[in-house]
Each structure stands twice: as C-alpha cells, then as structure tokens.
C-alpha positions in Angstrom: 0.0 0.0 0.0 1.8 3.0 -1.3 1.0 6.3 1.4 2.2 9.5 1.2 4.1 11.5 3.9 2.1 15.0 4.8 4.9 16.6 5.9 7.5 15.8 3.2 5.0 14.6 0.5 7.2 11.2 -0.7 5.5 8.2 -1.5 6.4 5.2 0.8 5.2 1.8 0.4 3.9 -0.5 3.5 2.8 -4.0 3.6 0.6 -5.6 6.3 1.3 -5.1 9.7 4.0 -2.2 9.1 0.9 -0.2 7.6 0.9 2.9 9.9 -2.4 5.1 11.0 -3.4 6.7 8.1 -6.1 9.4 6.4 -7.6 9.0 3.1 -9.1 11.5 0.9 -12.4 11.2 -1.1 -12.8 13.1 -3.9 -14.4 12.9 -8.0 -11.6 13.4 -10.4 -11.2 17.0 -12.4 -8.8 18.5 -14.8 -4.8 17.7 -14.5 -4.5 14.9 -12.1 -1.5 13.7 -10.8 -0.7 10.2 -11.5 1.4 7.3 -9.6 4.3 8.5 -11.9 3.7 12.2 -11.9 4.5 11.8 -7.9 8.2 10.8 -8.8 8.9 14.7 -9.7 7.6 16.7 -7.4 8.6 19.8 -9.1 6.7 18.7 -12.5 3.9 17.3 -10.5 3.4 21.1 -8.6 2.6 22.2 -12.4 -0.7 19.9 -12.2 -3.9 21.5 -10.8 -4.3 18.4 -9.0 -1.3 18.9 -6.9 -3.3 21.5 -4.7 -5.8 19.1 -3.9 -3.2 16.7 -2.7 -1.5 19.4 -0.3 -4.7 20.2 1.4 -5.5 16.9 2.1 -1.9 16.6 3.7 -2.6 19.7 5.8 -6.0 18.5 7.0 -4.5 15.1 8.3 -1.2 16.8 9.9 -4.4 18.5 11.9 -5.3 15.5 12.6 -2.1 14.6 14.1 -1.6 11.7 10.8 1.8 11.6 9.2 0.2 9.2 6.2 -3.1 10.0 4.1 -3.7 7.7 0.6 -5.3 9.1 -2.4 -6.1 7.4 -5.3 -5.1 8.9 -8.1 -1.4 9.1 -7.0 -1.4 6.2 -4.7 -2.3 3.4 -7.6 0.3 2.8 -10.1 -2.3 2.1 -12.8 0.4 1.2 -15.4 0.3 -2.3 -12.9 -2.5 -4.4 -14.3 -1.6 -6.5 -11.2 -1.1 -3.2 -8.6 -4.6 -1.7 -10.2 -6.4 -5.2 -9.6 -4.9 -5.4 -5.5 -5.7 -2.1 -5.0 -9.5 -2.2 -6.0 -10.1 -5.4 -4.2 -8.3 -4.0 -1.5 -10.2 -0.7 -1.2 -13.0 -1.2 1.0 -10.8 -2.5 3.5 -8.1 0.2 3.3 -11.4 2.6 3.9 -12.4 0.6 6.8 -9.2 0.9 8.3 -8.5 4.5 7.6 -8.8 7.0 10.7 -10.6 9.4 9.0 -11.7 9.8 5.4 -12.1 13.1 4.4 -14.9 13.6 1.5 -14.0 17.0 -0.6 -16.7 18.5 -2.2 -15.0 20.3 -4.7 -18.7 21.5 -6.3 -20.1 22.6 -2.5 -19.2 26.4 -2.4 -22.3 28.6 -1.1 -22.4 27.1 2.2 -25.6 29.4 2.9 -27.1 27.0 0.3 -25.8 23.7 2.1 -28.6 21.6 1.5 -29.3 22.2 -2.3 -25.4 22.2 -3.3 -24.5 19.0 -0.4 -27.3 16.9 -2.4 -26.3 18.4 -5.9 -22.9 17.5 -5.3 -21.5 15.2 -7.8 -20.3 12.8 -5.3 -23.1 11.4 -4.7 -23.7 10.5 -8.5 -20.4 8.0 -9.0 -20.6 4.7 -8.4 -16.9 4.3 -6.3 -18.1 7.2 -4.2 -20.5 4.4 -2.6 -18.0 2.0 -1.0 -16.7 5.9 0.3 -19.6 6.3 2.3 -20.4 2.7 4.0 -16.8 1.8 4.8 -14.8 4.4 6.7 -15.3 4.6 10.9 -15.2 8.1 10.3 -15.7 11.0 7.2 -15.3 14.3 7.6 -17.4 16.8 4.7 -15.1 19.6 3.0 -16.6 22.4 1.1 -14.4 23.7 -2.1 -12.1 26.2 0.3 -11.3 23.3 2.7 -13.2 24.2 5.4 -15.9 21.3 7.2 -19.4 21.5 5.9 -21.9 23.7 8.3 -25.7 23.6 7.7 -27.9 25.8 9.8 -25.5 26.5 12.8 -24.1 23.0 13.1 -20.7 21.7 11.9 -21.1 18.4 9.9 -17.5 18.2 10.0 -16.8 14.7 11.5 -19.0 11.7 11.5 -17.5 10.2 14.7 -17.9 6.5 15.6 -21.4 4.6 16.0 -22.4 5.5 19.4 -21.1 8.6 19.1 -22.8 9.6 15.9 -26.4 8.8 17.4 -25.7 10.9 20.2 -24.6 14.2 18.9 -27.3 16.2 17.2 -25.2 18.2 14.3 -24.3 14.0 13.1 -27.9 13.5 13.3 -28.8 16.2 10.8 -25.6 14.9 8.4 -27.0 11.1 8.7 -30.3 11.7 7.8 -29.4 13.9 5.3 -27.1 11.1 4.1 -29.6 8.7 4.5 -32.7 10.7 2.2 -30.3 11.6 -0.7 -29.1 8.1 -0.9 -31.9 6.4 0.1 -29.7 3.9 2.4 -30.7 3.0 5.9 -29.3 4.6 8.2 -27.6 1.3 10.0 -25.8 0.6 6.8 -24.2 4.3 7.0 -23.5 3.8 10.8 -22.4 0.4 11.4 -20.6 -1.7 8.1 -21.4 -4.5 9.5 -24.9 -3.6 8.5 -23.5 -3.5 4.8 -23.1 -7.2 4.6 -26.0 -8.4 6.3 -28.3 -6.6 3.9 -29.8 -8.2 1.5 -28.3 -8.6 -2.0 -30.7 -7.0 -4.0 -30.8 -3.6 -1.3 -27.3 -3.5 -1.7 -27.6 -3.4 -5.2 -29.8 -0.9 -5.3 -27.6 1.7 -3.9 -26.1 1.8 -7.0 -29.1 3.5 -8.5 -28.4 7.4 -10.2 -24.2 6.3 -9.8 -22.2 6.2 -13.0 -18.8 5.2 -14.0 -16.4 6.5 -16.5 -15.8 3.2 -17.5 -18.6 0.3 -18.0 -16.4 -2.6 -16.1 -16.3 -0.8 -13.1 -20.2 -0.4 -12.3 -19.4 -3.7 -11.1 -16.1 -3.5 -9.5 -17.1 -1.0 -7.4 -19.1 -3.0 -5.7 -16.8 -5.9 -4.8 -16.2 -4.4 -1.5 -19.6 -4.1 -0.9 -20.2 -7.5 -1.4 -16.6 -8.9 0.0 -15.9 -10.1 -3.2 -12.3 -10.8 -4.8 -11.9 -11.1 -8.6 -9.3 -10.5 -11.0 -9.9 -7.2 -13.3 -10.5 -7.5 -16.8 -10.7 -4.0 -18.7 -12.9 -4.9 -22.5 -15.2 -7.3 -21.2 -17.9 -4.6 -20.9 -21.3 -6.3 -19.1 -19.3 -9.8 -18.5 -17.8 -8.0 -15.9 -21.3 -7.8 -13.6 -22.2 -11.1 -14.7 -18.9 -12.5 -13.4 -19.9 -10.5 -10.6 -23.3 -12.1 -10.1 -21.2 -15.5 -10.3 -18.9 -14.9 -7.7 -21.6 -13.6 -5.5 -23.7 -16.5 -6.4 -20.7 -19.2 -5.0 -21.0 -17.4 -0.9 -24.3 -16.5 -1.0 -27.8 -18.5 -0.7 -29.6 -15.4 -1.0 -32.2 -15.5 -3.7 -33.2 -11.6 -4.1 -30.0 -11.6 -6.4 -32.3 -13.4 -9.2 -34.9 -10.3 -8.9 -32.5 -7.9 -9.8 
C-alpha cells in the first residue's frame, strides 16, 4: 500500500502489519491529475492542478495529528495491471481501516445553500463514491475552500464512531441527510457491519443514479460491498457484472440476487 508522507510529500510503500495510521481523501476526479508516476517529480507534478488538492489533504490530516493519508489517483500505479487489480479489491478495507476519510466536495461552495449544493454534489452520483460512504469509521465533509461543511449553525465536519454519531445532534442532521439523498438505511451508513448483512438485491440498489467512466467498473465498485475478490479484466464490458453475479452467487444462498 503505497502512502504518502504529509509533511514531506514522498510516497512510501507499506505492507501488512507495518501499515501505519493513516487518512484518506475522497474526492471525484477533475482536470490535470496527478498520476502514480507524476508523484516521482515533485517539481513537475506542482505544475498539475491536482497537486493542490493533494497538499490540502496533507494539511488536514497533519491537523489530525496523521503523518500518512492515501489518495487514489497518485497512490495506484495504474500502469500495474496487477497493482490496479490489488488495490480495487483491497479498497474497501483500506477505507475501513482509515482513521478518518475526508470527503471534498470540490462543487459545495455557497455554504448558505448547504442543502441544495450537499445533495447536488456530484459525489453522490459516481458509483466508487459508494463503498466511500459505507466503509470508513469516520468522514469528515469539506466544502471547495477546505473548510468542514456547516448547515444551519451545526458543523457536519466529522462523522464520529457509532455511538457517538447517534448521540450528537449536528451528526444527526448529516445522517439523515445522508440517509434521504441516498436512500440507504441509516444502519448501513453507521455500522458496516450492516453492509453485509443486507440483503443482496438492497445492496444493489444503492447503486441507482451512480455512473462510472468506464462500464467494467459499475461492477467493480461493488466488490467491497459484497466482499468479493476477482481478477480485473478491462474490455469485457457487461461480463464484468455477470462474473460478478457469479462470484456472489458461490457465498451466498440469498435469492433476491435473481430479482434484480
């Protein structure tokens, strides 16, 4: 798992128990990002538009006391077929084990408008952005300058752990917001232990209104979800969810799949 240092921005790699804590940053791809190899010159990397986005997220997780944060776009070295496959089927668990996840809302700028421009947000329409939401212990919303998400006097900066979240009421107001405009339970959002015990065809369909660049990966997305390991196999266009179904089909005596 390759992480990068906030302080000195290198990329250092880390294998199982050696992994230290770590944040990672949520965010839908733009203009000039900066790639796996872009990372090996700094200097030519700065040039990127991306690069800002990258150095923010370092400077919210060194205020969160976190000398490591992972972001995908220059934490994957895609030109790996085999580093590409590890790291989706690795994701949800990397999310899960994250100390914080911070979601940027890179489209969320009138923050006197939070509720029309937090559900417009574009986030919410990409199908990776899913496995974002259900698998981290805790996310914390940015609006485009950086600064945590307010709605109506309350901070919706930090969705804290279970208990926690159920007890404060400025995480109620973010959950059920979370919960209307994805129109997931909210014991799936709080607990990800709720992911796996829902049903197969509800899991499923919290993949409805998401998108992917790339037709393949309306289906890898959701290995995660469904704790699912498969090799990735770019062209195969629709195979790709009917292998899916397949694999699902081997650990799973649950029948709603056939409905869907």
């Amino acid at each position: 798992m390759w992480l990068i240092h906030t302080r000195s921005l290198e990329l250092k790699y880390f294998v199982g128990d050696n992994i230290p804590p770590y944040a990672i940053l949520y965010h839908t791809w733009g203009d000039e990002e900066v790639t796996f190899q872009d990372w090996q010159d700094l200097e030519k990397a700065s040039q990127k538009k991306g690069f800002a986005k990258i150095q923010s997220a370092c400077a919210q997780a060194l205020g969160d006391r976190l000398s490591y944060i992972w972001v995908d776009t220059n934490c994957i070295d895609k030109s790996s077929s085999a580093e590409l496959s590890e790291a989706i089927n690795s994701m949800f668990a990397w999310y899960s084990d994250s100390q914080i996840c911070y979601v940027y809302l890179a489209d969320v700028e009138d923050l006197q408008k939070f509720l029309s421009s937090f559900c417009g947000s574009r986030w919410f329409t990409r199908g990776w952005t899913l496995q974002e939401l259900l698998a981290p212990r805790a996310i914390r919303f940015l609006a485009q300058n950086w600064k945590p998400i307010e709605w109506q006097g309350y901070a919706c900066d930090t969705v804290m752990n279970p208990w926690e979240r159920s007890h404060k009421s400025r995480q109620r107001l973010i959950l059920r917001l979370l919960a209307h405009r994805t129109g997931i339970e909210l014991k799936a959002i709080l607990y990800s232990e709720s992911v796996m015990s829902s049903s197969i065809v509800e899991r499923m369909s919290w993949m409805k209104g998401r998108e992917t660049t790339r037709e393949e990966d309306l289906s890898y997305c959701l290995l995660g979800i469904f704790d699912i390991n498969m090799p990735l196999l770019y062209g195969e266009g629709s195979k790709a969810f009917m292998r899916l179904q397949e694999e699902i089909i081997k650990q799973s005596t649950d029948q709603s799949l056939f409905a869907w």
